[in-house]
C-alpha positions in Angstrom: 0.0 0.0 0.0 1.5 3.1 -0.9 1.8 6.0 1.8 2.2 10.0 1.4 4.2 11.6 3.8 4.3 15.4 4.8 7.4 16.7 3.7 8.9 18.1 7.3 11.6 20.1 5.5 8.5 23.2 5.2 7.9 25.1 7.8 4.5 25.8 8.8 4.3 29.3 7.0 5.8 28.2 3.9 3.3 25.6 3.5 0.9 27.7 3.8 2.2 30.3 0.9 2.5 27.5 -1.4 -1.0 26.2 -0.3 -1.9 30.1 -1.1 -0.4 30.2 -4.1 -1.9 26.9 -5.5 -5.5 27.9 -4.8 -4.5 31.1 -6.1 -4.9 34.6 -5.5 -8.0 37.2 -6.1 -10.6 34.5 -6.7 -13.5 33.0 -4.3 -16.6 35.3 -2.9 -14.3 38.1 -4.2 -14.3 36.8 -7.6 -18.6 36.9 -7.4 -18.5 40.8 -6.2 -16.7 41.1 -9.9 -19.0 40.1 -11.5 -22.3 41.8 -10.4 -23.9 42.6 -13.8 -21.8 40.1 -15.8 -24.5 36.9 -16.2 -21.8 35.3 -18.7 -18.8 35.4 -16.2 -17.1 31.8 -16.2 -14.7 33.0 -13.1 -17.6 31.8 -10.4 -17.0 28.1 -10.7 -13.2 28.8 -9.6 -14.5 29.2 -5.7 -15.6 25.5 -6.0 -12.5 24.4 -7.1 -10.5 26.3 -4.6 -12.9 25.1 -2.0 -12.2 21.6 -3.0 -8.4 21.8 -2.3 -9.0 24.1 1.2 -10.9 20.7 2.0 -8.4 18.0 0.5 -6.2 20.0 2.5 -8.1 19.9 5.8 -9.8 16.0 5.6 -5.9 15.3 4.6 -4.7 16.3 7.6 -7.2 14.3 9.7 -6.2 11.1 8.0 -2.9 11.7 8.4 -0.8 9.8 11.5 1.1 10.7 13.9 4.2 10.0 11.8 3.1 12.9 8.8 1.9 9.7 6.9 -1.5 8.9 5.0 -2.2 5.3 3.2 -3.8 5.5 -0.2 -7.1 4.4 0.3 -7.4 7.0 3.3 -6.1 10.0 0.9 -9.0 8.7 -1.5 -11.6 9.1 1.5 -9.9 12.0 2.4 -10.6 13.5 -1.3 -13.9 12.1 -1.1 -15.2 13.9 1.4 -13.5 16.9 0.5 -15.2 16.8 -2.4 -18.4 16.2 -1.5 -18.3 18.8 1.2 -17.3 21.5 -0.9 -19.7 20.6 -3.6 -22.8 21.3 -1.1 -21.0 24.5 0.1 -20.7 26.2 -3.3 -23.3 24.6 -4.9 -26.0 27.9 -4.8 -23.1 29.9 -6.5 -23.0 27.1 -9.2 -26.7 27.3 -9.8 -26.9 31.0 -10.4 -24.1 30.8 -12.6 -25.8 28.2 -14.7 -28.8 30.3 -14.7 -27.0 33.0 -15.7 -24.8 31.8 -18.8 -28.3 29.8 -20.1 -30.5 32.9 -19.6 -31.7 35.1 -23.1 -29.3 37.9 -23.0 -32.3 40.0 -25.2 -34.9 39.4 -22.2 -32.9 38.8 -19.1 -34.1 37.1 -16.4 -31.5 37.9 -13.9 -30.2 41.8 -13.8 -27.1 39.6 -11.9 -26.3 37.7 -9.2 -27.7 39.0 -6.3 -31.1 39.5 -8.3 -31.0 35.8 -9.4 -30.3 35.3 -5.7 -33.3 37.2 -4.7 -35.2 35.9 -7.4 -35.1 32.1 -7.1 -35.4 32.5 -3.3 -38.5 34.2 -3.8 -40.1 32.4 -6.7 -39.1 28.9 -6.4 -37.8 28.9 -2.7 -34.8 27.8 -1.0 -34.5 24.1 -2.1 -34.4 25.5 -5.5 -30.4 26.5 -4.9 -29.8 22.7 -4.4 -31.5 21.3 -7.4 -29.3 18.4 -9.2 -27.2 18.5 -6.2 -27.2 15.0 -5.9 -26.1 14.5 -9.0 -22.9 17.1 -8.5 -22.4 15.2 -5.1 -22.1 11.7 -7.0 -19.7 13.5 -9.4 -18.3 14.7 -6.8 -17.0 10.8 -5.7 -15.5 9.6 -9.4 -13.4 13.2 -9.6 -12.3 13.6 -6.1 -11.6 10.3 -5.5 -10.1 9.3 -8.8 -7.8 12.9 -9.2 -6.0 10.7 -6.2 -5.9 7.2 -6.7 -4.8 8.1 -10.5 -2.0 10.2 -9.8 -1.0 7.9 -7.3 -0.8 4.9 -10.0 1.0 7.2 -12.5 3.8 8.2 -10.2 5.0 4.0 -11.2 5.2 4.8 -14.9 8.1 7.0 -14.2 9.7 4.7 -12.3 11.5 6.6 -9.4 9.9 9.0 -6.1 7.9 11.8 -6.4 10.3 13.7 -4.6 12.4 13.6 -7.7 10.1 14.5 -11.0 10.5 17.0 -13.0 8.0 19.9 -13.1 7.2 18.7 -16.4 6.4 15.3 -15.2 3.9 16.5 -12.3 1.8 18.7 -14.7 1.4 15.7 -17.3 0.4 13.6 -14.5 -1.8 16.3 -13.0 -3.1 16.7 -16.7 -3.7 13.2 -17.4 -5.4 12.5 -13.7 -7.7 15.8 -14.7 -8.5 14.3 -17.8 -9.5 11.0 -16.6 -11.6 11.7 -13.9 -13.5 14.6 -15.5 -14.5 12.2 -18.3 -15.7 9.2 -16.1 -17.8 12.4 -13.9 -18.9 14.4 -16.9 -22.4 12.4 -17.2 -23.3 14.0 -13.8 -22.3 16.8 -14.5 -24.3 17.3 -17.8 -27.7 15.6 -16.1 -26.8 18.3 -13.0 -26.8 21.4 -15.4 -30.2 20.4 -17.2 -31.6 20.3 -13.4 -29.9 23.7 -12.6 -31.4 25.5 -15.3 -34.8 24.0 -15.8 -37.3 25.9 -14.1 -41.3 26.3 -14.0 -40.6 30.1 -13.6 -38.4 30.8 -16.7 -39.3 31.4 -20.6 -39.1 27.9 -22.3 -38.5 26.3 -19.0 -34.9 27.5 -18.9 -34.3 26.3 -22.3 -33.8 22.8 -21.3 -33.7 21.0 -24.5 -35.3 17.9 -22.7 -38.4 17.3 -20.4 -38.0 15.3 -17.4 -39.4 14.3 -14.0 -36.4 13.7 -11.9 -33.1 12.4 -11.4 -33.2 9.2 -13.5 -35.7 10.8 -16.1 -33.5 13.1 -17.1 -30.5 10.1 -17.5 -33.5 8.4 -19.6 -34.3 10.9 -21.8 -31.2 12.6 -22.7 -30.0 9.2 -23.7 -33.6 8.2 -25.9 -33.4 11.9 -27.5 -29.4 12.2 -28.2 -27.9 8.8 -27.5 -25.5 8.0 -24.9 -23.0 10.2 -26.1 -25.0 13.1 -25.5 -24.2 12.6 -21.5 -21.0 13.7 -22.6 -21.9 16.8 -24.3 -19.2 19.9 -24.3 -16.9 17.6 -22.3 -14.3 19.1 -25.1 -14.7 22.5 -23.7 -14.8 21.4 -20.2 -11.6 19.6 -20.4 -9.9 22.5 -22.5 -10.7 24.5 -18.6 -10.4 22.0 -15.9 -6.9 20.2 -17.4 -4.8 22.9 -17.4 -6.3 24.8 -14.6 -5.3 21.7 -12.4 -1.8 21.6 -14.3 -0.8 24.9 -13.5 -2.0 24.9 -10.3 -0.2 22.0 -9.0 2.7 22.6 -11.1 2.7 26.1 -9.5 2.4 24.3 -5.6 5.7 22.0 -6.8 7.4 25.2 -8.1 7.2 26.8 -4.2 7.9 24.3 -2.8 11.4 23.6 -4.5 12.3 27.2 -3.9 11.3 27.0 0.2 13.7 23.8 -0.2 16.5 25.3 -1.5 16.0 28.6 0.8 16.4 26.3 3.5 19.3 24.4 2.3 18.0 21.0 1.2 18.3 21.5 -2.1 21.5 22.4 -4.5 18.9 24.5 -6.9 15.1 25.6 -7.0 15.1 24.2 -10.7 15.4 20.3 -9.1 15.5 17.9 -6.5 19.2 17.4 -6.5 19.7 17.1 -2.6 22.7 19.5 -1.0 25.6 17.0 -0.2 26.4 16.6 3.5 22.7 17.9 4.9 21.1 15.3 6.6 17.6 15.7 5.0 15.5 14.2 8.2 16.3 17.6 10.2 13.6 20.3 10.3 14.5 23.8 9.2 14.9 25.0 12.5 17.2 22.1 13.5 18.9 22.6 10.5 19.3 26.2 11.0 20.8 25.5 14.7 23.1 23.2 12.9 25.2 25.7 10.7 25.9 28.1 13.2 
Protein backbone atom coordinates (compact mmCIF):
# COMPACT_ATOMS: atom_id res chain seq x y z
CA UNK A 1 0.00 0.00 0.00
CA UNK A 2 1.52 3.15 -0.91
CA UNK A 3 1.78 6.03 1.83
CA UNK A 4 2.17 10.00 1.42
CA UNK A 5 4.20 11.56 3.80
CA UNK A 6 4.34 15.42 4.85
CA UNK A 7 7.42 16.74 3.70
CA UNK A 8 8.87 18.12 7.34
CA UNK A 9 11.63 20.07 5.50
CA UNK A 10 8.53 23.17 5.21
CA UNK A 11 7.92 25.12 7.81
CA UNK A 12 4.55 25.77 8.75
CA UNK A 13 4.26 29.28 6.98
CA UNK A 14 5.80 28.20 3.90
CA UNK A 15 3.29 25.57 3.47
CA UNK A 16 0.94 27.67 3.80
CA UNK A 17 2.20 30.32 0.91
CA UNK A 18 2.53 27.49 -1.42
CA UNK A 19 -1.03 26.21 -0.29
CA UNK A 20 -1.86 30.10 -1.05
CA UNK A 21 -0.36 30.17 -4.09
CA UNK A 22 -1.87 26.93 -5.47
CA UNK A 23 -5.53 27.90 -4.84
CA UNK A 24 -4.50 31.09 -6.05
CA UNK A 25 -4.93 34.63 -5.48
CA UNK A 26 -8.02 37.20 -6.08
CA UNK A 27 -10.63 34.47 -6.75
CA UNK A 28 -13.54 33.04 -4.32
CA UNK A 29 -16.64 35.30 -2.88
CA UNK A 30 -14.27 38.12 -4.19
CA UNK A 31 -14.32 36.82 -7.60
CA UNK A 32 -18.56 36.95 -7.43
CA UNK A 33 -18.50 40.80 -6.21
CA UNK A 34 -16.69 41.11 -9.92
CA UNK A 35 -19.01 40.10 -11.53
CA UNK A 36 -22.30 41.82 -10.40
CA UNK A 37 -23.88 42.64 -13.82
CA UNK A 38 -21.78 40.11 -15.81
CA UNK A 39 -24.51 36.88 -16.19
CA UNK A 40 -21.78 35.33 -18.70
CA UNK A 41 -18.78 35.40 -16.24
CA UNK A 42 -17.07 31.82 -16.15
CA UNK A 43 -14.74 32.98 -13.13
CA UNK A 44 -17.62 31.79 -10.45
CA UNK A 45 -17.04 28.13 -10.73
CA UNK A 46 -13.20 28.78 -9.63
CA UNK A 47 -14.45 29.21 -5.71
CA UNK A 48 -15.61 25.53 -5.95
CA UNK A 49 -12.47 24.45 -7.06
CA UNK A 50 -10.47 26.34 -4.55
CA UNK A 51 -12.87 25.14 -2.05
CA UNK A 52 -12.22 21.57 -3.04
CA UNK A 53 -8.37 21.76 -2.34
CA UNK A 54 -9.04 24.13 1.23
CA UNK A 55 -10.87 20.72 2.01
CA UNK A 56 -8.40 17.97 0.47
CA UNK A 57 -6.18 19.96 2.48
CA UNK A 58 -8.12 19.92 5.79
CA UNK A 59 -9.83 15.95 5.57
CA UNK A 60 -5.92 15.30 4.65
CA UNK A 61 -4.66 16.34 7.63
CA UNK A 62 -7.17 14.28 9.68
CA UNK A 63 -6.25 11.10 7.97
CA UNK A 64 -2.93 11.74 8.36
CA UNK A 65 -0.78 9.82 11.48
CA UNK A 66 1.13 10.66 13.88
CA UNK A 67 4.23 10.01 11.77
CA UNK A 68 3.10 12.93 8.81
CA UNK A 69 1.88 9.68 6.90
CA UNK A 70 -1.48 8.92 4.98
CA UNK A 71 -2.23 5.35 3.20
CA UNK A 72 -3.83 5.47 -0.17
CA UNK A 73 -7.06 4.39 0.28
CA UNK A 74 -7.39 7.04 3.25
CA UNK A 75 -6.09 9.97 0.85
CA UNK A 76 -9.01 8.74 -1.49
CA UNK A 77 -11.63 9.05 1.47
CA UNK A 78 -9.94 11.97 2.35
CA UNK A 79 -10.58 13.46 -1.33
CA UNK A 80 -13.94 12.10 -1.13
CA UNK A 81 -15.20 13.87 1.41
CA UNK A 82 -13.52 16.90 0.46
CA UNK A 83 -15.24 16.80 -2.36
CA UNK A 84 -18.44 16.22 -1.48
CA UNK A 85 -18.32 18.75 1.24
CA UNK A 86 -17.32 21.55 -0.91
CA UNK A 87 -19.66 20.61 -3.56
CA UNK A 88 -22.76 21.34 -1.09
CA UNK A 89 -20.96 24.46 0.14
CA UNK A 90 -20.69 26.24 -3.32
CA UNK A 91 -23.33 24.55 -4.88
CA UNK A 92 -26.02 27.91 -4.83
CA UNK A 93 -23.14 29.87 -6.54
CA UNK A 94 -22.97 27.09 -9.19
CA UNK A 95 -26.66 27.33 -9.80
CA UNK A 96 -26.92 30.99 -10.36
CA UNK A 97 -24.07 30.78 -12.64
CA UNK A 98 -25.77 28.24 -14.69
CA UNK A 99 -28.81 30.33 -14.67
CA UNK A 100 -27.00 33.05 -15.73
CA UNK A 101 -24.85 31.78 -18.76
CA UNK A 102 -28.26 29.75 -20.08
CA UNK A 103 -30.49 32.89 -19.64
CA UNK A 104 -31.68 35.09 -23.10
CA UNK A 105 -29.34 37.94 -22.97
CA UNK A 106 -32.26 40.00 -25.18
CA UNK A 107 -34.88 39.45 -22.21
CA UNK A 108 -32.89 38.75 -19.10
CA UNK A 109 -34.12 37.05 -16.44
CA UNK A 110 -31.53 37.88 -13.92
CA UNK A 111 -30.24 41.76 -13.76
CA UNK A 112 -27.09 39.56 -11.92
CA UNK A 113 -26.28 37.75 -9.18
CA UNK A 114 -27.68 39.05 -6.26
CA UNK A 115 -31.13 39.49 -8.32
CA UNK A 116 -30.99 35.75 -9.36
CA UNK A 117 -30.27 35.29 -5.70
CA UNK A 118 -33.32 37.16 -4.71
CA UNK A 119 -35.21 35.88 -7.40
CA UNK A 120 -35.06 32.08 -7.05
CA UNK A 121 -35.36 32.51 -3.25
CA UNK A 122 -38.47 34.25 -3.81
CA UNK A 123 -40.10 32.37 -6.69
CA UNK A 124 -39.14 28.91 -6.37
CA UNK A 125 -37.83 28.91 -2.66
CA UNK A 126 -34.79 27.80 -0.96
CA UNK A 127 -34.45 24.12 -2.07
CA UNK A 128 -34.39 25.46 -5.46
CA UNK A 129 -30.39 26.53 -4.93
CA UNK A 130 -29.78 22.68 -4.41
CA UNK A 131 -31.52 21.29 -7.42
CA UNK A 132 -29.35 18.44 -9.16
CA UNK A 133 -27.21 18.49 -6.22
CA UNK A 134 -27.19 15.00 -5.89
CA UNK A 135 -26.07 14.54 -9.03
CA UNK A 136 -22.85 17.06 -8.54
CA UNK A 137 -22.38 15.16 -5.07
CA UNK A 138 -22.10 11.71 -6.96
CA UNK A 139 -19.73 13.53 -9.35
CA UNK A 140 -18.29 14.72 -6.80
CA UNK A 141 -16.96 10.77 -5.73
CA UNK A 142 -15.48 9.61 -9.41
CA UNK A 143 -13.38 13.25 -9.56
CA UNK A 144 -12.30 13.61 -6.06
CA UNK A 145 -11.62 10.33 -5.47
CA UNK A 146 -10.07 9.25 -8.83
CA UNK A 147 -7.80 12.87 -9.16
CA UNK A 148 -5.98 10.65 -6.22
CA UNK A 149 -5.86 7.21 -6.68
CA UNK A 150 -4.76 8.05 -10.51
CA UNK A 151 -1.96 10.17 -9.79
CA UNK A 152 -0.97 7.88 -7.29
CA UNK A 153 -0.75 4.89 -10.01
CA UNK A 154 0.95 7.24 -12.51
CA UNK A 155 3.83 8.18 -10.18
CA UNK A 156 4.97 4.00 -11.16
CA UNK A 157 5.22 4.82 -14.85
CA UNK A 158 8.14 6.97 -14.20
CA UNK A 159 9.68 4.73 -12.27
CA UNK A 160 11.51 6.63 -9.40
CA UNK A 161 9.94 8.97 -6.11
CA UNK A 162 7.94 11.85 -6.44
CA UNK A 163 10.27 13.73 -4.63
CA UNK A 164 12.44 13.63 -7.72
CA UNK A 165 10.09 14.47 -10.97
CA UNK A 166 10.45 17.03 -12.96
CA UNK A 167 8.03 19.90 -13.09
CA UNK A 168 7.25 18.73 -16.42
CA UNK A 169 6.37 15.28 -15.23
CA UNK A 170 3.86 16.49 -12.30
CA UNK A 171 1.82 18.74 -14.75
CA UNK A 172 1.40 15.66 -17.26
CA UNK A 173 0.40 13.62 -14.45
CA UNK A 174 -1.79 16.28 -12.97
CA UNK A 175 -3.07 16.70 -16.67
CA UNK A 176 -3.72 13.20 -17.39
CA UNK A 177 -5.44 12.49 -13.70
CA UNK A 178 -7.72 15.75 -14.70
CA UNK A 179 -8.54 14.34 -17.80
CA UNK A 180 -9.53 11.04 -16.63
CA UNK A 181 -11.55 11.66 -13.91
CA UNK A 182 -13.46 14.60 -15.54
CA UNK A 183 -14.49 12.19 -18.29
CA UNK A 184 -15.66 9.23 -16.06
CA UNK A 185 -17.77 12.45 -13.89
CA UNK A 186 -18.85 14.41 -16.91
CA UNK A 187 -22.42 12.42 -17.24
CA UNK A 188 -23.29 13.96 -13.76
CA UNK A 189 -22.34 16.81 -14.47
CA UNK A 190 -24.35 17.25 -17.75
CA UNK A 191 -27.70 15.59 -16.09
CA UNK A 192 -26.83 18.30 -12.98
CA UNK A 193 -26.80 21.38 -15.40
CA UNK A 194 -30.17 20.41 -17.20
CA UNK A 195 -31.58 20.29 -13.38
CA UNK A 196 -29.92 23.65 -12.65
CA UNK A 197 -31.45 25.47 -15.29
CA UNK A 198 -34.77 24.02 -15.81
CA UNK A 199 -37.34 25.91 -14.14
CA UNK A 200 -41.32 26.33 -13.97
CA UNK A 201 -40.55 30.14 -13.62
CA UNK A 202 -38.43 30.80 -16.67
CA UNK A 203 -39.32 31.38 -20.65
CA UNK A 204 -39.12 27.93 -22.35
CA UNK A 205 -38.52 26.33 -19.00
CA UNK A 206 -34.92 27.48 -18.89
CA UNK A 207 -34.28 26.32 -22.31
CA UNK A 208 -33.81 22.80 -21.27
CA UNK A 209 -33.67 20.99 -24.45
CA UNK A 210 -35.32 17.95 -22.71
CA UNK A 211 -38.44 17.30 -20.38
CA UNK A 212 -38.01 15.27 -17.37
CA UNK A 213 -39.36 14.30 -13.96
CA UNK A 214 -36.42 13.73 -11.85
CA UNK A 215 -33.13 12.45 -11.37
CA UNK A 216 -33.19 9.18 -13.48
CA UNK A 217 -35.68 10.84 -16.15
CA UNK A 218 -33.54 13.10 -17.10
CA UNK A 219 -30.52 10.09 -17.46
CA UNK A 220 -33.52 8.43 -19.59
CA UNK A 221 -34.34 10.92 -21.78
CA UNK A 222 -31.20 12.58 -22.68
CA UNK A 223 -30.00 9.15 -23.72
CA UNK A 224 -33.62 8.17 -25.86
CA UNK A 225 -33.44 11.88 -27.48
CA UNK A 226 -29.41 12.17 -28.21
CA UNK A 227 -27.94 8.84 -27.49
CA UNK A 228 -25.53 8.00 -24.86
CA UNK A 229 -23.03 10.17 -26.08
CA UNK A 230 -25.03 13.09 -25.45
CA UNK A 231 -24.21 12.65 -21.54
CA UNK A 232 -21.02 13.70 -22.62
CA UNK A 233 -21.89 16.76 -24.32
CA UNK A 234 -19.17 19.91 -24.32
CA UNK A 235 -16.86 17.58 -22.25
CA UNK A 236 -14.32 19.06 -25.12
CA UNK A 237 -14.71 22.51 -23.74
CA UNK A 238 -14.80 21.42 -20.17
CA UNK A 239 -11.64 19.60 -20.44
CA UNK A 240 -9.89 22.46 -22.46
CA UNK A 241 -10.67 24.46 -18.64
CA UNK A 242 -10.36 21.97 -15.88
CA UNK A 243 -6.93 20.17 -17.43
CA UNK A 244 -4.81 22.91 -17.40
CA UNK A 245 -6.26 24.85 -14.59
CA UNK A 246 -5.33 21.74 -12.45
CA UNK A 247 -1.78 21.62 -14.33
CA UNK A 248 -0.83 24.87 -13.46
CA UNK A 249 -2.02 24.93 -10.26
CA UNK A 250 -0.20 22.04 -8.98
CA UNK A 251 2.73 22.63 -11.07
CA UNK A 252 2.71 26.08 -9.55
CA UNK A 253 2.45 24.28 -5.64
CA UNK A 254 5.67 22.01 -6.77
CA UNK A 255 7.40 25.20 -8.07
CA UNK A 256 7.17 26.82 -4.25
CA UNK A 257 7.89 24.27 -2.82
CA UNK A 258 11.40 23.60 -4.51
CA UNK A 259 12.28 27.15 -3.88
CA UNK A 260 11.28 26.97 0.18
CA UNK A 261 13.71 23.81 -0.16
CA UNK A 262 16.52 25.34 -1.54
CA UNK A 263 15.99 28.57 0.85
CA UNK A 264 16.35 26.27 3.54
CA UNK A 265 19.28 24.43 2.27
CA UNK A 266 17.99 20.98 1.23
CA UNK A 267 18.33 21.45 -2.09
CA UNK A 268 21.51 22.41 -4.50
CA UNK A 269 18.93 24.51 -6.94
CA UNK A 270 15.12 25.64 -6.98
CA UNK A 271 15.11 24.21 -10.72
CA UNK A 272 15.37 20.33 -9.10
CA UNK A 273 15.53 17.92 -6.48
CA UNK A 274 19.21 17.37 -6.53
CA UNK A 275 19.75 17.06 -2.63
CA UNK A 276 22.72 19.50 -0.99
CA UNK A 277 25.57 17.04 -0.20
CA UNK A 278 26.36 16.56 3.52
CA UNK A 279 22.73 17.95 4.91
CA UNK A 280 21.07 15.27 6.65
CA UNK A 281 17.57 15.68 4.98
CA UNK A 282 15.54 14.16 8.22
CA UNK A 283 16.34 17.65 10.21
CA UNK A 284 13.64 20.28 10.27
CA UNK A 285 14.54 23.84 9.22
CA UNK A 286 14.94 24.97 12.47
CA UNK A 287 17.24 22.08 13.45
CA UNK A 288 18.86 22.62 10.50
CA UNK A 289 19.34 26.22 11.00
CA UNK A 290 20.80 25.54 14.74
CA UNK A 291 23.08 23.21 12.93
CA UNK A 292 25.15 25.68 10.68
CA UNK A 293 25.88 28.05 13.18
Amino acid sequence: MATWKRDSRLTGSQRLLCAGLKLGPGEGLGGLRDHVGAPQSSRVPMCRHQSLATFIATFVMLFTDNSGQITQWDAIMAGSLAGMVSTIVTYPTDLIKTRLTVQNMLEPSYRGIFHAFSTIYQQEGLLAFYRGVSMTVLGAVPFSAGSLLVYVNLEKIWHGPRSQFSVLQNFANICLAAAVTQTLSFPFDTVKRKMQAHSLYLPHHGGVDVHFSGVVDCFRQIIKTQGVLGLWNGLTASLLKIVPYFGIMCSTFECCKRFCLYQNGYIVSPLGYQLTPGVDQSLQPQELRELKK
